[in-house]
N, C-alpha and C positions, 0 to 999 in steps of 0.2 A: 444740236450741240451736245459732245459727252460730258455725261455728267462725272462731279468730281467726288469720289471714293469715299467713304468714310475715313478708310484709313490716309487718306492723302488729304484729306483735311486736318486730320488728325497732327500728321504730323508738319500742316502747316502751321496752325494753331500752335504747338507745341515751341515750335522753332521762335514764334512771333511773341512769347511771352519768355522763352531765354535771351531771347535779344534785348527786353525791357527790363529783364533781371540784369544783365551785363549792365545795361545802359546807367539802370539804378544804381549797381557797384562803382560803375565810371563816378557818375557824378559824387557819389560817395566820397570816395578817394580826392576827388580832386579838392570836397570840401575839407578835407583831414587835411591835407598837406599843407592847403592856402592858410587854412586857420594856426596852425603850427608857425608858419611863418611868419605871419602878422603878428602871433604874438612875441616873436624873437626879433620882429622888427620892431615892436614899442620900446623893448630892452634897449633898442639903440637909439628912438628918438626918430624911427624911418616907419612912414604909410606905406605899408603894401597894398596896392589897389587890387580889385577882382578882378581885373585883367590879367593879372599874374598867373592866375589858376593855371587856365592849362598849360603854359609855359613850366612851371612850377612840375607839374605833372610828366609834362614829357621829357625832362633833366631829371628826373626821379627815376623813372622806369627806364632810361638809359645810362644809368649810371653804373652799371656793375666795372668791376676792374677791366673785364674783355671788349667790353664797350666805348674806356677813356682810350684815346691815344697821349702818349707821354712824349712830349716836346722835346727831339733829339736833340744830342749832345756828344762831343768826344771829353772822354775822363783823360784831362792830364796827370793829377797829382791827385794824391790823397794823404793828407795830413793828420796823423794819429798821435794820443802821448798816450801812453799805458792802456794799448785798447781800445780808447773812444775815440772819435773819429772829430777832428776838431774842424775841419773843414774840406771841400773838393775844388779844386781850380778846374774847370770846363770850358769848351769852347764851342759856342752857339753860333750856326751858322746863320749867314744871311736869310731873311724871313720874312713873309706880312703879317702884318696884326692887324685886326678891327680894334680899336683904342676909340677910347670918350674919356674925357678932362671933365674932374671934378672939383669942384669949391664949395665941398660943406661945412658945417661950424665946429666939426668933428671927424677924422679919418674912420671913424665904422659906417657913420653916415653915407661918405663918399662912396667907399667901398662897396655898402649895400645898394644905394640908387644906380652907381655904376653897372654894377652884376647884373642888376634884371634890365637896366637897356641890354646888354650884351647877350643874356639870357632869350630877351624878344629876338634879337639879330638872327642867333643860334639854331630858335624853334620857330625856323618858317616867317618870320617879318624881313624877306629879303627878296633879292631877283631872282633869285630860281624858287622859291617859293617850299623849297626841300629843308627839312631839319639836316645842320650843317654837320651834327657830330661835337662830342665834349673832347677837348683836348687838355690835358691837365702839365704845368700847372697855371692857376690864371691868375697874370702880374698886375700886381701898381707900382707904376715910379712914383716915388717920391721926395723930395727936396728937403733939404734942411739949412741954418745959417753956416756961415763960413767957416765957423768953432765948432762946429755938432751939434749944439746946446739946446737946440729946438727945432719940431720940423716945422713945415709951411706948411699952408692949406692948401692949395693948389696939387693935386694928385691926378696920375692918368690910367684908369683900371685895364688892361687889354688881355686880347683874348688871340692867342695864335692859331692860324688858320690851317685847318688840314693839310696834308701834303696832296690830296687831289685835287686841291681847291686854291693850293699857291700860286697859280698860273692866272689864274683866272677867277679873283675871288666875287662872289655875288655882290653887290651892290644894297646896302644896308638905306631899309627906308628911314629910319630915325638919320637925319642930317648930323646929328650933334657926334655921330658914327664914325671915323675916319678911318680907312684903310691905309698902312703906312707899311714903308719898307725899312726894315732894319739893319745895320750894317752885321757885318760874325762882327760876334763880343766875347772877350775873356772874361768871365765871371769868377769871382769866389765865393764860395757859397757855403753857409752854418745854417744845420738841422735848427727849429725850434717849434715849442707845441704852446695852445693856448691860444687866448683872443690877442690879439691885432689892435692895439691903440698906440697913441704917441708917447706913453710911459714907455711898453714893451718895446718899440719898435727903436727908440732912443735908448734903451738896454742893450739892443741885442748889435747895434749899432758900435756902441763902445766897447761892445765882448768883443766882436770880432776885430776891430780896426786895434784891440789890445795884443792878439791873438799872431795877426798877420806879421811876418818878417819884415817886409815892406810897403804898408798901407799907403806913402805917398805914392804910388805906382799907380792908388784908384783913382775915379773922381772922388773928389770930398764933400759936396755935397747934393751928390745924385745917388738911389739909391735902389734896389727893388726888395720887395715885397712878394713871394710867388707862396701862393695858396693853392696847396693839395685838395682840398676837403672845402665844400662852399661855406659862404660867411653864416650859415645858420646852423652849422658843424656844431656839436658842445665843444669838441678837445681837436681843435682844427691842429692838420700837420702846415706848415710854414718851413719857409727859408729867406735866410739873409742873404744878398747878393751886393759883392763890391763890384763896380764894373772896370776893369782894366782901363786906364786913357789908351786911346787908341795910337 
């Protein structure tokens, strides 16, 4: 039998303690992020379990701008008064979402247990078994009473599925998961920044529905929610969408 080199032990040796450095930084990192989270999930009153980690991990490190895909749309109108841009009318075309319906005792709550089901769906807890790709931005419909004056508990967080993936989307192990199809929607839609509660969301509700020429055109009280930046964002980008009656 030939024997093995000094130098080719060398650099097996060599190889086999960079892989345990890597390995070490892996787990490193995934401890940073997890722990990051969990403590921005206390802030909301939401357990992030350790199972999160690696999910948590791999929406991290694919998250660069070249990496989201951005949820097409045709731009009809763009409504300006001195400059600013007070809203966009768009028009979304028919689409599947992976959507889960939430009932917490608080809309960040919801928002946060929703995200990381979706987040498992996304990284590999699915039937092809492939991380699915971030597509931004990711919605919650939400309800309110017939006046505005308050929202419901009852919220449904979803996540639009790639365009390679519309045909034929993987099949999501969490049951609580649905794949649904969307009809094209006219939206109108107002930029806003900052967290996500039923104050803000009930502000930004009456700014726009003040704003609009003709708000009885939407529904009145169905609404969405579309987040640029995930719920552990500090200065999360947001938008308000009226949805056209069809």
């Amino acid at each position: 039998m030939a024997e093995e080199s000094p130098d080719s032990a060398y650099h097996s040796h060599g190889s086999s303690l960079e892989e345990e450095a890597a390995e070490r930084m892996d787990d490193e990192e995934q401890e940073r992020l997890l722990s990051y989270w969990q403590s921005v999930g206390r802030g909301h009153q939401v357990d992030v379990p350790r199972d999160m980690a690696e999910p948590i991990q791999q929406l991290t490190r694919n998250n660069s701008p070249q990496e989201r895909q951005s949820i097409p749309f045709t731009l009809i109108q763009r409504k300006e008064k001195l400059g600013d841009l007070l809203y966009e009318k768009r028009q979304y075309g028919k689409a599947k979402w992976a959507c889960i319906k939430m009932k917490e005792k608080q809309y960040e709550q919801s928002i946060c247990l929703g995200f990381m089901k979706l987040m498992r769906y996304i990284c590999e807890q699915n039937s092809s078994g492939l991380y699915l790709g971030i597509t931004i931005p990711i919605v919650t419909i939400v309800h309110t009473n017939e006046s505005q004056s308050e929202m419901r508990q009852a919220v449904t967080v979803a996540y639009y599925l790639p365009e390679v993936l519309q045909d034929q989307p993987p099949h999501p192990f969490d049951s609580d998961i649905i794949i649904e199809e969307w009809p094209s929607t006219i939206v109108y839609s107002r930029s806003f920044r900052g967290i996500t509660n039923e104050d803000s969301i009930m502000r930004e509700i009456n700014l726009l529905a003040e704003i609009l020429e003709s708000p009885e055109l939407c529904l009145q009280d169905t609404f969405i929610i579309a987040g640029y930046t995930n719920p552990a964002a500090a200065n999360r980008h947001n938008e308000i969408w009226f949805l056209q009656r069809p």
